[in-house]
C-alpha positions in Angstrom: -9.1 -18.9 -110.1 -12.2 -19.3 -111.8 -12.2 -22.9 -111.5 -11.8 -22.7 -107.6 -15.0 -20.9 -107.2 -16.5 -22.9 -109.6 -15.6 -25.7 -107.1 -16.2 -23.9 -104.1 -20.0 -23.3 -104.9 -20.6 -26.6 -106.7 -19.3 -28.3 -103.8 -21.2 -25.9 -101.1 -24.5 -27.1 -103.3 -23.8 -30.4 -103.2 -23.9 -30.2 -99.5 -26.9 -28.0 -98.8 -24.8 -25.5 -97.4 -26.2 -22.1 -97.7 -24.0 -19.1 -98.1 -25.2 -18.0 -95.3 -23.7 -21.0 -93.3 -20.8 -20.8 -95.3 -20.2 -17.3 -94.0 -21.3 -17.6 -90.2 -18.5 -20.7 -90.3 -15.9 -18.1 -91.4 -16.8 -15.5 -89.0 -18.4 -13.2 -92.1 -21.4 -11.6 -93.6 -23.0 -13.5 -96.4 -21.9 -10.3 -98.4 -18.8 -10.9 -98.0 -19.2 -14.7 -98.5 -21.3 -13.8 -101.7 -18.0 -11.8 -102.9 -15.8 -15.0 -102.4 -17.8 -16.9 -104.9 -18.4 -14.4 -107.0 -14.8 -13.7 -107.7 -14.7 -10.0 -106.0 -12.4 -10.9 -103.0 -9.6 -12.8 -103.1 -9.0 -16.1 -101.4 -6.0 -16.0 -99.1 -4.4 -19.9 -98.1 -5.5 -19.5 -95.1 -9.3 -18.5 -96.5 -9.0 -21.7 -98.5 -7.7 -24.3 -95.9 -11.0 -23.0 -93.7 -13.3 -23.5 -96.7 -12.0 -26.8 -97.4 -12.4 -28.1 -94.0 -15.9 -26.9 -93.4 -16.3 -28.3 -97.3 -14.7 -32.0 -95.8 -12.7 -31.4 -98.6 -8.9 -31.6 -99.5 -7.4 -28.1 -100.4 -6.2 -30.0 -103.4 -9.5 -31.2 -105.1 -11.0 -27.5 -104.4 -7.6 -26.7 -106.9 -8.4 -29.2 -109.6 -10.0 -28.2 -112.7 -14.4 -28.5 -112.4 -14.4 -30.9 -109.8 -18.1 -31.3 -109.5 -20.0 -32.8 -106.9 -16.8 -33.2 -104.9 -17.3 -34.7 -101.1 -15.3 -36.7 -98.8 
């Protein structure tokens, strides 16, 4: 798990994205965004398969071990 938020944020950096932006995308609070990445919430498939799209990412790469500075 920890290496899928290590790629979610790392990947959300890369971009620009704020957590913010990442959170009004999913319909959330930053809070609750901040919780994603920080490991407190769990990720369900369906979670992920949003994050990767707004990511342009495969679900797959976001799996992989420290993919950093992944983009599509």
């Amino acid at each position: 798990m920890e290496h899928l938020i290590y790629n979610i944020r790392s990947t959300r950096e890369h971009l620009g994205y704020s957590q913010e932006y990442m959170a009004m995308k999913l319909g959330i609070g930053q809070n609750g965004y901040s919780k994603i990445e920080l490991g407190y919430t769990r990720i369900t498939v369906e979670r992920l398969f949003e994050i990767a799209r707004i990511l342009n990412v495969d679900v797959f790469t976001l799996l992989q071990p420290r993919v950093v500075n992944a983009v599509a």
